[in-house]
C-alpha positions in Angstrom: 6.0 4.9 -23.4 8.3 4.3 -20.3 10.6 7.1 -19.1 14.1 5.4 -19.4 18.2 6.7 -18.9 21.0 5.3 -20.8 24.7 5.4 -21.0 27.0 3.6 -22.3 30.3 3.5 -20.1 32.5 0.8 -22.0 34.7 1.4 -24.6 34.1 -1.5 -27.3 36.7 -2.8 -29.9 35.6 -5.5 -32.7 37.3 -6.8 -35.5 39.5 -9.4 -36.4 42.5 -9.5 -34.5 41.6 -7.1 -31.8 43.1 -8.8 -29.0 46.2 -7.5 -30.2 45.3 -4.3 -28.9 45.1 -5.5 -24.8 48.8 -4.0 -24.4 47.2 -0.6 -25.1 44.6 -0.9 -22.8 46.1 -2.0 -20.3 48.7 0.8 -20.5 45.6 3.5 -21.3 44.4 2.4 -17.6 48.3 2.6 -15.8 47.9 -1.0 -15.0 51.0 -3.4 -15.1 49.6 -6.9 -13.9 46.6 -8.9 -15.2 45.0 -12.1 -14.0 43.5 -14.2 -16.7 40.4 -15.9 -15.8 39.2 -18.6 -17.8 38.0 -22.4 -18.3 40.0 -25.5 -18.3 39.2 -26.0 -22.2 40.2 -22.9 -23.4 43.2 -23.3 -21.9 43.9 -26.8 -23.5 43.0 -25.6 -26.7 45.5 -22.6 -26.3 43.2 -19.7 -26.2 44.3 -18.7 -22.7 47.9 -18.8 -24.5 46.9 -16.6 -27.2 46.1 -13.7 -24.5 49.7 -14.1 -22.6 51.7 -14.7 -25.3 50.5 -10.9 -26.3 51.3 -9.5 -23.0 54.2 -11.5 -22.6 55.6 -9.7 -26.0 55.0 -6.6 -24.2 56.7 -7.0 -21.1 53.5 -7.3 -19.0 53.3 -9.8 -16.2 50.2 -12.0 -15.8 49.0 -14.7 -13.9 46.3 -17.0 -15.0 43.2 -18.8 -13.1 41.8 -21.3 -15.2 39.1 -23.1 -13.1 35.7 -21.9 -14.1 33.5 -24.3 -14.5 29.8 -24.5 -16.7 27.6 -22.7 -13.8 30.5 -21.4 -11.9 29.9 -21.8 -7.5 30.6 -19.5 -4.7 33.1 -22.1 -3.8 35.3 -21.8 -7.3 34.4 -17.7 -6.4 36.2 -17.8 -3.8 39.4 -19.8 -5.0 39.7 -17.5 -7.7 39.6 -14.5 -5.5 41.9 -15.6 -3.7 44.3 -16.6 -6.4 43.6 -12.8 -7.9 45.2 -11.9 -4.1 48.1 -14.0 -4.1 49.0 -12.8 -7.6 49.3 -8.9 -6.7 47.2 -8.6 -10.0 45.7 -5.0 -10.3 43.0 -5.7 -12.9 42.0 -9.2 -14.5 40.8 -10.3 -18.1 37.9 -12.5 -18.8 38.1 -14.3 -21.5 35.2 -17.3 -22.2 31.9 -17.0 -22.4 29.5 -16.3 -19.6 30.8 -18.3 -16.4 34.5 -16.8 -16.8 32.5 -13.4 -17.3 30.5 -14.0 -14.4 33.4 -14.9 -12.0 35.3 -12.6 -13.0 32.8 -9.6 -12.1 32.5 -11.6 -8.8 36.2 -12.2 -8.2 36.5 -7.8 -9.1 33.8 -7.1 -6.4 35.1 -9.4 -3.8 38.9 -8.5 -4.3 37.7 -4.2 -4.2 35.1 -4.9 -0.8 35.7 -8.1 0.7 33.1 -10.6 1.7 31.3 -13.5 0.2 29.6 -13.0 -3.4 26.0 -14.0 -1.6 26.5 -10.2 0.2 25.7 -8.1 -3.2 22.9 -10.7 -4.4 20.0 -8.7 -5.8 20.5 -5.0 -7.2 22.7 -2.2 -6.7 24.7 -3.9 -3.7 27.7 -3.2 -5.3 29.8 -0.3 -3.2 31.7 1.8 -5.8 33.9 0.8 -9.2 35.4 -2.9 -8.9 39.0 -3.9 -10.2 39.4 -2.9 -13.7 38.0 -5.6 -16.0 38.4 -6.6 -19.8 36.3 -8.5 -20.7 37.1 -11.0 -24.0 33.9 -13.3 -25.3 35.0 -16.3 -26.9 31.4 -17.3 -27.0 28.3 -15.9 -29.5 25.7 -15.8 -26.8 26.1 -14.6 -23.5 26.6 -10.8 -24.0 28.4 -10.6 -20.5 31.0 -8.4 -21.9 28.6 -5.9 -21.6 25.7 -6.5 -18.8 25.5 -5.7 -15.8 25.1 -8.8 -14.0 26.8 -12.1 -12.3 25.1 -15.1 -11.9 26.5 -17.3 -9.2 25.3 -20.8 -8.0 25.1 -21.5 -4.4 25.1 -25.2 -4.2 24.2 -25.4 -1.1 20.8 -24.3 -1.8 20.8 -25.2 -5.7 20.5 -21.6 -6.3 21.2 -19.4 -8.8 21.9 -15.8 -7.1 22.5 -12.5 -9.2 24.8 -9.9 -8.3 22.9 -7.1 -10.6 25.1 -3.5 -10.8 26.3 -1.4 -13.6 29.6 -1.4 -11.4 30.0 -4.8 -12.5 30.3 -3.4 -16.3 33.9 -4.2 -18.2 35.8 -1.0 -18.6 36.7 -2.7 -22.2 35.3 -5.3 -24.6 37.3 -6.7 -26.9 35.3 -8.0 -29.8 37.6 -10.9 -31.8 35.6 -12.7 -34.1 38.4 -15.2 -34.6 37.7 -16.3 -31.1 34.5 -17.8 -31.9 35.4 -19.5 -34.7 36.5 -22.6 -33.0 33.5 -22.8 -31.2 32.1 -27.1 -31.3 28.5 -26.7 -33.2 26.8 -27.8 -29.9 28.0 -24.9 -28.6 27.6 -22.7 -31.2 24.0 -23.4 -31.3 23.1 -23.0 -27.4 24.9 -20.2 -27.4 23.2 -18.4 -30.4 19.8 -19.0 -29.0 20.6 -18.1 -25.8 21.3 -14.1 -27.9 18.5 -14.8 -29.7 16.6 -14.7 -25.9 18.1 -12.1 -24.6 17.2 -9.9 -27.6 13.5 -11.7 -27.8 13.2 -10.6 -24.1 14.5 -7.4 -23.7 12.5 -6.4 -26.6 9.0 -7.5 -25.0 10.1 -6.2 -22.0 7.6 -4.0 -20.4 11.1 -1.9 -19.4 11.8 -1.6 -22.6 12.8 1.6 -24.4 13.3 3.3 -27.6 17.3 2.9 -26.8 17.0 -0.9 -25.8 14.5 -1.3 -28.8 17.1 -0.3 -31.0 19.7 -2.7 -29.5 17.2 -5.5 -29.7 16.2 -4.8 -33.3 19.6 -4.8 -34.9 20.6 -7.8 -32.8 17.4 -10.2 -34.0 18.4 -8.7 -37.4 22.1 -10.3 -37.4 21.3 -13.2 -35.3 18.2 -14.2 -37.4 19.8 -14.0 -40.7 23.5 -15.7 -39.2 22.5 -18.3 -36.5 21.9 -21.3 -39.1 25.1 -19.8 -41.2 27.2 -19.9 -38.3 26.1 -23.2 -36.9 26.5 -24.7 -39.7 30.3 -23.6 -40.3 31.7 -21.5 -37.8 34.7 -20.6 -39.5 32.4 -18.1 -41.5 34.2 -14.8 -41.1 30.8 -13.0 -41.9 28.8 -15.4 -40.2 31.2 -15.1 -36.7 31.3 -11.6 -36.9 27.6 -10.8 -37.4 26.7 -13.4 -34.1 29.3 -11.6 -32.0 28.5 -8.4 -32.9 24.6 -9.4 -32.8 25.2 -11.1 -28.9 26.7 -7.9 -28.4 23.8 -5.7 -29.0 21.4 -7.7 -27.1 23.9 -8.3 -24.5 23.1 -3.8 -24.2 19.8 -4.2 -24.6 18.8 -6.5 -21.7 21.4 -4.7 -19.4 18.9 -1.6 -19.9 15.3 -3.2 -20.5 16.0 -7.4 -18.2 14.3 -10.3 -19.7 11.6 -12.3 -18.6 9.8 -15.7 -17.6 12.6 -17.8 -19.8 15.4 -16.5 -17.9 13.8 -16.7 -14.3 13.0 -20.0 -15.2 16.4 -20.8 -16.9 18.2 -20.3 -14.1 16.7 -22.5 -11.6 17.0 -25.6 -14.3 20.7 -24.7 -13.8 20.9 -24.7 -10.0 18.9 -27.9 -9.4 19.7 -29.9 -12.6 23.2 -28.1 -14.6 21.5 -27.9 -17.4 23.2 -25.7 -19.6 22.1 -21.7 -19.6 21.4 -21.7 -23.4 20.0 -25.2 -23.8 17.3 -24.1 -21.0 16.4 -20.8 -22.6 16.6 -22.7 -26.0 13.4 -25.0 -24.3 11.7 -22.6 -22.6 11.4 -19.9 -25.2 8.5 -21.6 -27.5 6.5 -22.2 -24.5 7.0 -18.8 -22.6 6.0 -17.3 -25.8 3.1 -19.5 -26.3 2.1 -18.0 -23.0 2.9 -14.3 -23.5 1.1 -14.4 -26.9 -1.9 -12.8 -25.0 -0.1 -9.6 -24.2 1.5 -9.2 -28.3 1.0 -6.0 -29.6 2.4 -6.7 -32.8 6.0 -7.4 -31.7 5.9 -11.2 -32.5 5.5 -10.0 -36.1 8.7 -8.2 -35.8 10.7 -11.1 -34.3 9.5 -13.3 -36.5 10.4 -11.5 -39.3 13.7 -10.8 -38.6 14.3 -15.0 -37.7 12.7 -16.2 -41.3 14.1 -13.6 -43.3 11.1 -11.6 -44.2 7.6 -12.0 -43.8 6.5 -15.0 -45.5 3.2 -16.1 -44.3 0.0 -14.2 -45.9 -2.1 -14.6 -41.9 0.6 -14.0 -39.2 -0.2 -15.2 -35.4 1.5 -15.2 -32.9 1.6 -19.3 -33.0 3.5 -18.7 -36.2 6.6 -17.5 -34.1 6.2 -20.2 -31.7 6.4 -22.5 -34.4 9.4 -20.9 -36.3 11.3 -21.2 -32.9 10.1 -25.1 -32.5 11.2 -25.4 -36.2 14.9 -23.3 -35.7 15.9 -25.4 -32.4 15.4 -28.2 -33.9 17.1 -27.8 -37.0 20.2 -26.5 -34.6 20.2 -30.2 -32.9 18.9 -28.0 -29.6 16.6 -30.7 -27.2 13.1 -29.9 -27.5 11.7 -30.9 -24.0 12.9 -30.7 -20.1 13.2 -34.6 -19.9 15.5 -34.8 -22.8 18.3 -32.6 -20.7 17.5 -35.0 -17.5 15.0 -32.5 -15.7 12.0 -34.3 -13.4 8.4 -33.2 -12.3 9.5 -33.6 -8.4 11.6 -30.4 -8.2 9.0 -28.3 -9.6 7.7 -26.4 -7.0 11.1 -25.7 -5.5 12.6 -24.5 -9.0 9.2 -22.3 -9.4 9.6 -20.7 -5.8 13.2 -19.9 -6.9 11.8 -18.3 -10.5 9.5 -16.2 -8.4 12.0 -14.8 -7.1 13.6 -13.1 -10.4 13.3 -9.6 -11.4 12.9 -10.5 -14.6 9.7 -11.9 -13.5 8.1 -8.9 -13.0 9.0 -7.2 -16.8 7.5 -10.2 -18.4 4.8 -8.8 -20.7 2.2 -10.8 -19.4 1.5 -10.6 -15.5 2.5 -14.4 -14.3 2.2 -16.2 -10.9 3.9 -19.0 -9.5 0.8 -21.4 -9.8 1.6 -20.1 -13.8 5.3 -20.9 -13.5 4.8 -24.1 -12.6 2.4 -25.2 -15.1 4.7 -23.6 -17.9 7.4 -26.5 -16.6 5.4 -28.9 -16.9 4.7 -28.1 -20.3 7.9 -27.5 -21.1 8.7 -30.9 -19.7 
């Protein structure tokens, strides 16, 4: 068994109507200005509204930056930084799914220590405590509200860097499930695999612990009996709840125990072809699995379990969870190969340099070199 540390530094509100409760947090830190960061949809659809119209009724000024894009740059980094600047903000409230999450960590680091983002790539860069941050998921997938980590891409090397410190961790998380039940169902379904990786990988971690166990168990618990619920009609109440609070949990337990091979690889599908986080992870996992199936000590059994509902096949191996996965994706409507989301053979050398290059590479369960990671592209392709 690993020795492992723990803490858990956020303070967490869930339930319906949550948000309502920002005035008091804000006024629990002394802070009298946020700065909204967001995406240009949420703001059309009026979620961004639904966050200042509450601190508008309570006297508190705001600003709003509403920019991010789907694999947010260092470019829109630094506009937002600079808009958090201009504003005299003195803390700032994510609200989205991961890429507001992630530029807003970025936007709290630059605005505390100054520089470029590319400064704190890789682990424990990070100075000291960064602008107080709330962070508001309006997504069930990414977990950002509470991990430790910003993923930035650097276009001008189609990379994905990531800025990896538990400075970057919201003060708050504001759990709404309402939030998420507007969520379109392609959406829905990326981002509820995507949880279902994280917890799948943190749980065969080898960093993982008793404590990150824990987290990883109860979320493949609510995820696996929700994910096809949800998708199906998000405006579930149970069903919204149980994927938020489930991306949640795993969100915890890969802060503490990383991934693996799906996410290093993920990330470089992003940076050279913007291919959606969760869509990537969603066609990577069977074959990663396929692969790590050598190093199972029993674990796939649990996963599985948890996904179907109970154990329901009289010989388990670890090919039945790869086929359970094939069988869940594609009754989400998730793309089953590399080529259906544009991706081509030519950049796969580069994009398996760049894997390599991951720390989650080296907590995979089985031992992997980059000869390894490009062969599991190509089957993935």
């Amino acid at each position: 068994m690993n020795n492992f540390s723990f803490k858990i530094p956020q303070e967490i509100i869930c339930g319906v109507d949550s948000i309502e409760k920002l005035p008091g947090l804000l006024a629990k830190q002394g802070l009298k200005k946020a700065m909204v960061v967001s995406g240009p949809h949420l703001n059309k659809m009026g979620v961004v509204a639904k966050i200042t119209d509450i601190l508008a009724q309570a006297g508190l000024a705001f600003d709003s930056f509403t920019e991010t894009e789907a694999n947010p740059s260092v470019e829109t980094v630094d506009k937002a930084t600079k808009a958090f600047a201009n504003s005299g903000a003195d803390c700032i409230i994510a609200l989205g799914g991961g890429s507001p999450m992630d530029v807003a960590k970025a936007v709290g680091v630059l605005a505390k220590f100054g520089g470029s983002i590319g400064d704190y790539e890789g682990a424990d860069k990070v100075p000291g405590a960064i602008v107080p941050l709330i962070a508001i998921p309006t997504t069930a997938g990414t977990g950002s509200e509470v991990t430790a980590f910003a993923v930035i891409t650097d276009r001008s090397r189609n990379y994905k860097l990531t800025v990896f410190s538990y400075e970057l961790l919201p003060a708050f998380a504001v759990l709404d499930p309402t939030l998420v039940m507007t969520t379109p169902e392609k959406t829905a379904a990326a981002c509820g695999i995507d949880a279902l990786v994280h917890a799948i990988e943190a749980y065969l971690s080898k960093a993982a612990s008793p404590f990150s166990d824990a987290m990883a168990e109860k979320a493949l618990a609510l995820i696996g009996a929700n994910i096809r619920l949800f998708v199906a009609d998000r405006t579930n109440p149970e069903a919204a709840a149980a994927m938020l609070y489930g991306s949640m949990f795993a969100g915890i337990a890969f802060a503490w125990a990383r991934l693996g091979n799906v996410h290093a690889m993920a990330h470089p599908l992003g940076g050279y072809f913007d291919v959606p986080h969760g869509v990537a992870n969603a066609v990577l996992l069977p074959t990663v699995l396929e692969f790590n199936a050598l190093a199972d000590t029993g674990r796939y059994q649990t996963i599985y379990d948890a996904i179907k509902g109970g154990a329901g096949e009289v010989v388990f191996t670890p090919q039945t969870l790869v086929a359970e996965i094939r069988r869940l994706t594609t009754a989400l409507g998730i793309p089953q190969t590399l080529a259906e989301v544009g991706v081509t053979a030519e950049m796969i050398p580069a994009m398996a340099v760049d894997a390599m290059k991951s720390g989650n590479i080296l907590v995979n369960p089985r031992a992997t070199t980059l000869i390894q990671i490009e062969d599991l592209y190509r089957q993935a392709l």
